[in-house]
Backbone bond lengths (Angstrom), bond angles and torsions (degrees), N, CA, C in turn:
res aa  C-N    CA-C-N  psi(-1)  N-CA   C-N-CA  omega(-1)  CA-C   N-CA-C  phi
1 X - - - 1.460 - - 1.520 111.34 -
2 X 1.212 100.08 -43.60 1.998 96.71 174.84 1.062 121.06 -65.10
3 X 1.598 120.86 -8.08 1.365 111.90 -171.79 1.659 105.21 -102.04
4 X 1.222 104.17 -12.89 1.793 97.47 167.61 1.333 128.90 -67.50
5 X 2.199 94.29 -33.31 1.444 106.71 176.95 1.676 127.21 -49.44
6 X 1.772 83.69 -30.18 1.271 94.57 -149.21 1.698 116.61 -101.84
7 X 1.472 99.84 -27.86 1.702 122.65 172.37 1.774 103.33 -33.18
8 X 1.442 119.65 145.23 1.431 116.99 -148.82 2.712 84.36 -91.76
9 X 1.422 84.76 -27.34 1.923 85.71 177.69 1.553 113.92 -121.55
10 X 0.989 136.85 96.70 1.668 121.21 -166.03 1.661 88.97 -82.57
11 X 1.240 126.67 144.97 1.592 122.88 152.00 1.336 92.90 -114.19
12 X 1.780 105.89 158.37 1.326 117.14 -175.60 1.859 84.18 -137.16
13 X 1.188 118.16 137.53 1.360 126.07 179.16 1.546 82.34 -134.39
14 X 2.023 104.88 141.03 0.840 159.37 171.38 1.308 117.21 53.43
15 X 1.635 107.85 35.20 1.335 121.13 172.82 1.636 121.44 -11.57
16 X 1.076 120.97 125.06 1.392 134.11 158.24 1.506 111.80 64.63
17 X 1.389 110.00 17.54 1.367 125.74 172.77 1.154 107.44 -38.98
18 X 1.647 126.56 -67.97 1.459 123.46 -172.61 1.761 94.53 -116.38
19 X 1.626 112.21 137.67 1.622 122.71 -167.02 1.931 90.03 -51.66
20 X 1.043 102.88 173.72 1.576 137.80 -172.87 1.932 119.59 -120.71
21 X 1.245 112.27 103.86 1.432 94.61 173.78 1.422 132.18 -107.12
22 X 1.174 115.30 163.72 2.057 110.28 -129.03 1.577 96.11 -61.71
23 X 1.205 123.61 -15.03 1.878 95.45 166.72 1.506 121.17 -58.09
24 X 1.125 100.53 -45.73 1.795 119.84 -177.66 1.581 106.05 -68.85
25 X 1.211 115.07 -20.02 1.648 133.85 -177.35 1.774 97.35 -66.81
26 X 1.515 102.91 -70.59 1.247 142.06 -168.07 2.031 94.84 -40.72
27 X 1.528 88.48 -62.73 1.801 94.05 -176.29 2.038 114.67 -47.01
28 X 1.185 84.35 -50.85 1.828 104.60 -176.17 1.522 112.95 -66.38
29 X 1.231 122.29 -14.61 1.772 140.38 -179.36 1.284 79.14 -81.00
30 X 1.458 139.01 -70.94 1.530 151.37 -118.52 1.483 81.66 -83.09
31 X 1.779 104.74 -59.10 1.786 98.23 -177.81 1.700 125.46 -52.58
32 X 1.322 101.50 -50.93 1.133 92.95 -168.05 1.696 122.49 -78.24
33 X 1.280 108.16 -4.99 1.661 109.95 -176.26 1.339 89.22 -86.70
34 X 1.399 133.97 -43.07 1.353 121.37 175.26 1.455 139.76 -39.26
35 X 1.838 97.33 -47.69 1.843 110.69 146.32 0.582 126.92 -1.20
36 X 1.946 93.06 -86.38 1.296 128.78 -126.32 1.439 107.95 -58.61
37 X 1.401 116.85 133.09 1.732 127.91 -168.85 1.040 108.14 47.30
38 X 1.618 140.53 43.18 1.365 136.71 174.06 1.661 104.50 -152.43
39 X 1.173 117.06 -41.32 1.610 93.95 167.39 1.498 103.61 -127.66
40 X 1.288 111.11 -143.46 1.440 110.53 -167.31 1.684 89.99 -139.07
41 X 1.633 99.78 143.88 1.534 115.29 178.15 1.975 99.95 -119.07
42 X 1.041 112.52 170.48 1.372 120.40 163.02 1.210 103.84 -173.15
43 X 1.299 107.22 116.77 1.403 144.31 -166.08 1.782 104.45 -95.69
44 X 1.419 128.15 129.05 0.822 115.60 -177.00 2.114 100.86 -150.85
45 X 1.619 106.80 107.90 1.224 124.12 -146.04 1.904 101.34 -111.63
46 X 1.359 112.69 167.33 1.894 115.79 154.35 1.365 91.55 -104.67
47 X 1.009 141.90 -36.09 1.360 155.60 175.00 1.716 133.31 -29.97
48 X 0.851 152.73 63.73 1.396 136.76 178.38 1.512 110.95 -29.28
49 X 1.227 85.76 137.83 1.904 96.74 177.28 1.500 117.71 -62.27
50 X 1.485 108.36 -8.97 1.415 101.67 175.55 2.015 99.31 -82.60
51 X 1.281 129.66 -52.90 1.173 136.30 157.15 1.550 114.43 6.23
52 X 1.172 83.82 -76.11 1.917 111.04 -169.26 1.833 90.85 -28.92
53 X 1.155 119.15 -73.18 1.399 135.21 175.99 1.770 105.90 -5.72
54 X 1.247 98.94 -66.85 1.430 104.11 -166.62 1.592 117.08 -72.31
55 X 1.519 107.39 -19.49 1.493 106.77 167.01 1.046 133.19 -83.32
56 X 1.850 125.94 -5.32 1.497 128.89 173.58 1.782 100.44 -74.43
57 X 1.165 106.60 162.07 1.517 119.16 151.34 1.062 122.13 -93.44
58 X 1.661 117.58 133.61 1.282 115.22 -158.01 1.340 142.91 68.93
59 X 1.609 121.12 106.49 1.267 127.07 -157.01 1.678 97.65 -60.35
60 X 1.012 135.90 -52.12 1.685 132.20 -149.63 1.228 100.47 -90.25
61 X 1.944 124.24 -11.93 1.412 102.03 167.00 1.873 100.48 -85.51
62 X 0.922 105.50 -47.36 1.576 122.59 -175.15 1.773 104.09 -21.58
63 X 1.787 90.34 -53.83 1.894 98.57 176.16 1.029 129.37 -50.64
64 X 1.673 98.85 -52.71 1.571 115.17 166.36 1.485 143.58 -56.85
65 X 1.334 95.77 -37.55 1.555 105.94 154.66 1.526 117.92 -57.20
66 X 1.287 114.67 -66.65 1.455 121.68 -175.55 1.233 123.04 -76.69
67 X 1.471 118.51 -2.83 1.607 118.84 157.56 1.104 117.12 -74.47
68 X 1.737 119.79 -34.54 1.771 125.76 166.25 1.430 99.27 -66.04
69 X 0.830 133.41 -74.60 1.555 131.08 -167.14 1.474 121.64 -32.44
70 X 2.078 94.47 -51.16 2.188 96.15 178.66 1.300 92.47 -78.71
71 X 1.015 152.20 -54.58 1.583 144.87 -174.80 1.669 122.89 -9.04
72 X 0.997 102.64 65.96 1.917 110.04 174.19 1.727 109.62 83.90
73 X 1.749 91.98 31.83 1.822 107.88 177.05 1.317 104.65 -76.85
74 X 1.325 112.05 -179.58 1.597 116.44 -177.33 1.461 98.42 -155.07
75 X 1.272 118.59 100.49 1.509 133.27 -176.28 1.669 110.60 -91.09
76 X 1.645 103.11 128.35 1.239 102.48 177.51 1.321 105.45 -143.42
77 X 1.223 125.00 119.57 1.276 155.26 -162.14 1.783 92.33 -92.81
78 X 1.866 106.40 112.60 1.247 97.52 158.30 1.954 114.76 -116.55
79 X 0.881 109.82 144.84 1.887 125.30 -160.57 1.809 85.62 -98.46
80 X 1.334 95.14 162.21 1.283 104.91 158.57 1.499 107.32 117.71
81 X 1.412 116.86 169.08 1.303 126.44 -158.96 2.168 109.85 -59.70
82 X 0.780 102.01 149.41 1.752 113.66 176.56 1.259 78.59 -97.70
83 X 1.921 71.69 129.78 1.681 99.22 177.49 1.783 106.30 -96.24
84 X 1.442 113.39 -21.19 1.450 96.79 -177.69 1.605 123.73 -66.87
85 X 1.766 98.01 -22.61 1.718 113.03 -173.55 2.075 84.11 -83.62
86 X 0.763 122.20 -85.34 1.811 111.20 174.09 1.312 128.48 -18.01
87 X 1.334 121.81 -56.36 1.235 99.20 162.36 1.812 134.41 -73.28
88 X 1.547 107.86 -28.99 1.794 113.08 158.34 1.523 103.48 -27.20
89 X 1.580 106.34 -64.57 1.299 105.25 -153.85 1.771 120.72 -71.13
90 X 1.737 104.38 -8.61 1.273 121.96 -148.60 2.100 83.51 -98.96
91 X 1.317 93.91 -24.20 1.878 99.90 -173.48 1.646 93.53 -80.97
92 X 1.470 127.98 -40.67 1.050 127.75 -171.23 1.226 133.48 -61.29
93 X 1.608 109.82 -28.98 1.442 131.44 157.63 1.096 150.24 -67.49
């Protein structure tokens, strides 16, 4: 656990894919307040950040997590074709 706190870039790939229950909640609070304004995270989701919400357990950890997280974030939405259905189709041919 200290070493996530502490790693100088954490990436998180496929954030909040499957919900979280509040022990596992509890761990990820610990990470990210530790960060918060001290290292750098990049979060990388299918999810809208409003989403995320509904997969923690528990409304007041749910807040808490995701108030450290939007806190001086920088969201960038990339568009464009899915590569897993593109390449299927690219093997299929």
């Amino acid at each position: 656990m200290d070493e996530y706190k502490t790693v100088r870039l954490l990436i998180i790939d496929d954030f909040m894919t499957t919900p979280i229950e509040t022990r596992n909640a509890i761990d990820l609070f610990e990470i990210m307040e530790a960060r918060e304004h001290r290292r750098a995270t990049l979060i990388a989701s299918q999810l809208e950040p409003n989403e995320w919400y509904l997969r923690i357990e528990g409304e007041l950890m749910a807040d808490s997590i995701l108030n450290r997280i939007a806190t001086g974030a920088r969201y960038i939405d990339l568009d464009g074709p899915n590569m897993r259905e593109y390449l299927a189709k690219e093997k299929e041919a």
